[in-house]
TORMISE-695804 format. One line per 3 residues: number of its first residue (from 1); their letters; for each residue z negated, y, x negated of N, C-alpha, C, O, CB. Coordinates in Angstrom, 1 decimal. Glycine has a CB too. Layout:
NUM	a	Z,Y,X,Z,Y,X,Z,Y,X,Z,Y,X,Z,Y,X  ...
//
This chain:
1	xxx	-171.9,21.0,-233.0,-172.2,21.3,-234.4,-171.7,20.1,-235.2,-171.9,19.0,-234.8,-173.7,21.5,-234.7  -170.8,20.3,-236.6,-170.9,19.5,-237.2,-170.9,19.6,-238.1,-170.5,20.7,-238.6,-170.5,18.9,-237.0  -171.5,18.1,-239.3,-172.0,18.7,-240.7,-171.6,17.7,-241.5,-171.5,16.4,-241.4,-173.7,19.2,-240.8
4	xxx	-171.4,18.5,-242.6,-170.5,17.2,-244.1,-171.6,17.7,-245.0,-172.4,18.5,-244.9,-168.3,17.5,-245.0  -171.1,16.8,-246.1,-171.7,17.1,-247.2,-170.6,17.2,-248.4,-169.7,16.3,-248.4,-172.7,16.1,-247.5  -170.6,18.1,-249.4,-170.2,18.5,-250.8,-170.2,17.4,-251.5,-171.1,17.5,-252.3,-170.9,19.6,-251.4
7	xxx	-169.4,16.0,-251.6,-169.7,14.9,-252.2,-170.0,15.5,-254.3,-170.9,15.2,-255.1,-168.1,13.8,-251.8  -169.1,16.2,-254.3,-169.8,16.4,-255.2,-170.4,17.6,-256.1,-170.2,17.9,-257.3,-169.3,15.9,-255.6  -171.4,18.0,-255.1,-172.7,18.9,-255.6,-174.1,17.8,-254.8,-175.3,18.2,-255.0,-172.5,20.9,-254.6
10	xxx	-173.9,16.4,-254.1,-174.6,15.9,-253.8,-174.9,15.6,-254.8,-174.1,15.4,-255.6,-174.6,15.3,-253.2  -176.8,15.2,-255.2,-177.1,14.5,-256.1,-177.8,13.3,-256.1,-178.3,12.8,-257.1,-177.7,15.2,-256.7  -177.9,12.7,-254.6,-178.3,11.4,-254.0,-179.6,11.2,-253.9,-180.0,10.1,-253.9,-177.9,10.4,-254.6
13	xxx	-180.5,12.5,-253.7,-181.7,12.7,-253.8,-182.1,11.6,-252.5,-182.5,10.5,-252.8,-182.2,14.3,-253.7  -182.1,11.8,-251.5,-182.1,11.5,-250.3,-183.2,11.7,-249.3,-183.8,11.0,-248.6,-182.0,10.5,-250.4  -183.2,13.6,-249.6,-183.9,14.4,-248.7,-183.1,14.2,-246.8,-183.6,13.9,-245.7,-183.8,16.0,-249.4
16	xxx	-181.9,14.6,-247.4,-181.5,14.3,-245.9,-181.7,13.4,-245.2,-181.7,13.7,-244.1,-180.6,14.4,-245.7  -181.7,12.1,-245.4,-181.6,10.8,-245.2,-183.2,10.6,-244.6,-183.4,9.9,-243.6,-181.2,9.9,-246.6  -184.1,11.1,-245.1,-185.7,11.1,-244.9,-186.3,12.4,-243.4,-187.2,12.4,-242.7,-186.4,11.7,-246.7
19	xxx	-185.1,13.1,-243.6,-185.0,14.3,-242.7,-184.6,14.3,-241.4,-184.9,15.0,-240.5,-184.2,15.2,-243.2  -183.5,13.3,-241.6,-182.7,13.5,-240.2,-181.7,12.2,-240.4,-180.5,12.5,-240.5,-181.7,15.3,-240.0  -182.1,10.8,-240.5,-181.9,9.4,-240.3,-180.7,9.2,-239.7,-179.8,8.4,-240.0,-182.8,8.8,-239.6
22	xxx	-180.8,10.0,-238.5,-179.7,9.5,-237.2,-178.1,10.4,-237.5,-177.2,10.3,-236.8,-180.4,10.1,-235.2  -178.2,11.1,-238.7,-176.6,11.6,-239.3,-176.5,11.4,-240.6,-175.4,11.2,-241.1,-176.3,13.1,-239.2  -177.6,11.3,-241.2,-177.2,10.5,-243.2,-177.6,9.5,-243.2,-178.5,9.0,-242.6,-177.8,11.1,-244.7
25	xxx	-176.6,9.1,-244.3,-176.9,7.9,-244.7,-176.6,7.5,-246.4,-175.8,8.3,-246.9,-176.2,7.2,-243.8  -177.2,6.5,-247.2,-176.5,6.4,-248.4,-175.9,5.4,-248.4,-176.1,4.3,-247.9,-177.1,6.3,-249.3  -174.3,6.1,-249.5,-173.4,5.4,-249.7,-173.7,5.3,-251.1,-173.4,6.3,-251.9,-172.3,5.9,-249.1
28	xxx	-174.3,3.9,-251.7,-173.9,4.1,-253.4,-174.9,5.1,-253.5,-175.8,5.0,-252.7,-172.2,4.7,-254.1  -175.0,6.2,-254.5,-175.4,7.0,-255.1,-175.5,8.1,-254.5,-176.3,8.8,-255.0,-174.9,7.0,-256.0  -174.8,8.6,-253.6,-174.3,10.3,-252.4,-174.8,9.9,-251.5,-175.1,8.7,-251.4,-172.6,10.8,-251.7
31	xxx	-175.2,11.0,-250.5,-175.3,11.1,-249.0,-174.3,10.9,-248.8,-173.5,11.1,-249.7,-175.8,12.1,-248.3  -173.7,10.6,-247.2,-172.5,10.6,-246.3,-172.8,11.1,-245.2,-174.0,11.0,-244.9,-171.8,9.5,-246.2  -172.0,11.6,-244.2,-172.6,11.4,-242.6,-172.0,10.4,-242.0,-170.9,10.0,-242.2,-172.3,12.6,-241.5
34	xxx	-173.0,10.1,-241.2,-173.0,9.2,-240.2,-172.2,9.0,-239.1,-171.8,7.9,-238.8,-173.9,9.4,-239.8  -171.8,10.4,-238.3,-171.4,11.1,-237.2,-170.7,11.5,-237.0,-170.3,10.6,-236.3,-171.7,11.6,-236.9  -169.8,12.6,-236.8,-168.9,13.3,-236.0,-169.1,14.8,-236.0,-168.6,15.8,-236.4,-168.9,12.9,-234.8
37	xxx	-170.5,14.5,-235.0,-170.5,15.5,-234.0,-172.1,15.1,-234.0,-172.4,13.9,-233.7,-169.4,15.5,-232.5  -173.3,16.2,-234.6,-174.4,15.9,-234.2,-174.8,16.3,-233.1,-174.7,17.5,-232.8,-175.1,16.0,-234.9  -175.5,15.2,-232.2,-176.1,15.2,-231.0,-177.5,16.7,-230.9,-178.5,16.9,-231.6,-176.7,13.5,-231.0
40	xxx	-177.0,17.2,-229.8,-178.5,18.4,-229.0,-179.4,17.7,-229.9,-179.5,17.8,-231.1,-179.1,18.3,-227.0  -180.0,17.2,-229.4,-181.3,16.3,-229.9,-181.7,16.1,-231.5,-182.8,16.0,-231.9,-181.0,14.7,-229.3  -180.7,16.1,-232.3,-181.0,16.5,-233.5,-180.9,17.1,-234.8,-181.2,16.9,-235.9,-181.0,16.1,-233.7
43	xxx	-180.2,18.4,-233.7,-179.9,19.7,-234.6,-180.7,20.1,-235.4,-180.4,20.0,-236.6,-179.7,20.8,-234.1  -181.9,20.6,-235.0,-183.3,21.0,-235.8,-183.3,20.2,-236.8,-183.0,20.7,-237.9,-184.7,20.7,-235.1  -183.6,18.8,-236.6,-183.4,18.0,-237.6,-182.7,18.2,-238.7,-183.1,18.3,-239.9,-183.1,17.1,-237.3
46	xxx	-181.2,18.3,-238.2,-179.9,18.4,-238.9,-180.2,19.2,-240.2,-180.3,18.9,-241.4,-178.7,19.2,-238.0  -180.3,20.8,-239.3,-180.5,22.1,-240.0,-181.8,21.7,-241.3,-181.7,21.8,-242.5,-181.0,23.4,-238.7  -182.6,21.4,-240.7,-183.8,21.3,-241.9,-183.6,20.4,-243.0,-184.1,20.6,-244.1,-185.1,20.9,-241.4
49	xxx	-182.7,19.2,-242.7,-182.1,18.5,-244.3,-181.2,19.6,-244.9,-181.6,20.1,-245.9,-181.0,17.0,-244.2  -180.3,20.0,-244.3,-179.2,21.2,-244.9,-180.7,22.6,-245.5,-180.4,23.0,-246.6,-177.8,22.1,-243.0  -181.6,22.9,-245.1,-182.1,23.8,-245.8,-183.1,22.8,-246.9,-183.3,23.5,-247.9,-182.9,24.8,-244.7
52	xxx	-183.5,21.8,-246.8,-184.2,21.1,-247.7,-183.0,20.7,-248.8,-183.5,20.9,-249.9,-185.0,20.0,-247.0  -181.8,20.2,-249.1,-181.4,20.0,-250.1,-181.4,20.6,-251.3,-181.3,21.8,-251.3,-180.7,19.9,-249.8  -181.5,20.2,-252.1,-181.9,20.9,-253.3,-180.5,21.3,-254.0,-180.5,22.2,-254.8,-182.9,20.1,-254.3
55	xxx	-179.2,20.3,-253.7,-178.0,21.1,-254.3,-177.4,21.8,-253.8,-176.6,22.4,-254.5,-177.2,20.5,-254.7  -177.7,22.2,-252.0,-177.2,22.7,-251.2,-176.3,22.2,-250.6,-175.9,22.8,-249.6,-177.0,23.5,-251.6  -175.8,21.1,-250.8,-174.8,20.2,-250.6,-174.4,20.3,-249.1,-173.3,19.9,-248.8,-175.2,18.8,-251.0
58	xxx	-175.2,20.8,-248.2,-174.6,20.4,-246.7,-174.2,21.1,-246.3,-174.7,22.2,-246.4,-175.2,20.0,-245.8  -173.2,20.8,-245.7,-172.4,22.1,-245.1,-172.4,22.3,-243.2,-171.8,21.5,-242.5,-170.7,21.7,-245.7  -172.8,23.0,-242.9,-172.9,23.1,-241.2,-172.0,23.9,-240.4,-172.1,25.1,-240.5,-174.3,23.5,-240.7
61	xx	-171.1,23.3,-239.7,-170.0,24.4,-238.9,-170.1,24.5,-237.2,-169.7,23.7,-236.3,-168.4,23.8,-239.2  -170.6,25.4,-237.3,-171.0,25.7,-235.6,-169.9,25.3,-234.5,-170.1,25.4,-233.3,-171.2,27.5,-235.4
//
């Protein structure tokens, strides 16, 4: 799986970052990812920042 973010529909809230640590991060004012390629181990995670964002910003590609 891997997942970006819409730099700009991010609004730097930093739900994801609180959600799932080990793929966001803040850069400045935006989320960024972290990663590549998120790890088995923290898909769930992954998915639930991407459904918690409030701009919708994350994008996930199977």
């Amino acid at each position: 799986m891997k997942v970006s973010i819409d730099q700009d529909l991010c609004i730097g809230c930093g739900i994801c970052l609180d959600a799932c640590p080990e793929v966001f991060e803040m850069n400045g004012e935006v989320a960024i990812v972290r990663i590549d390629l998120v790890p088995p181990e923290v898909e769930v995670s992954t998915r639930d920042a991407a459904d918690q964002c409030p701009a919708e910003a994350i994008i996930i590609e199977e």
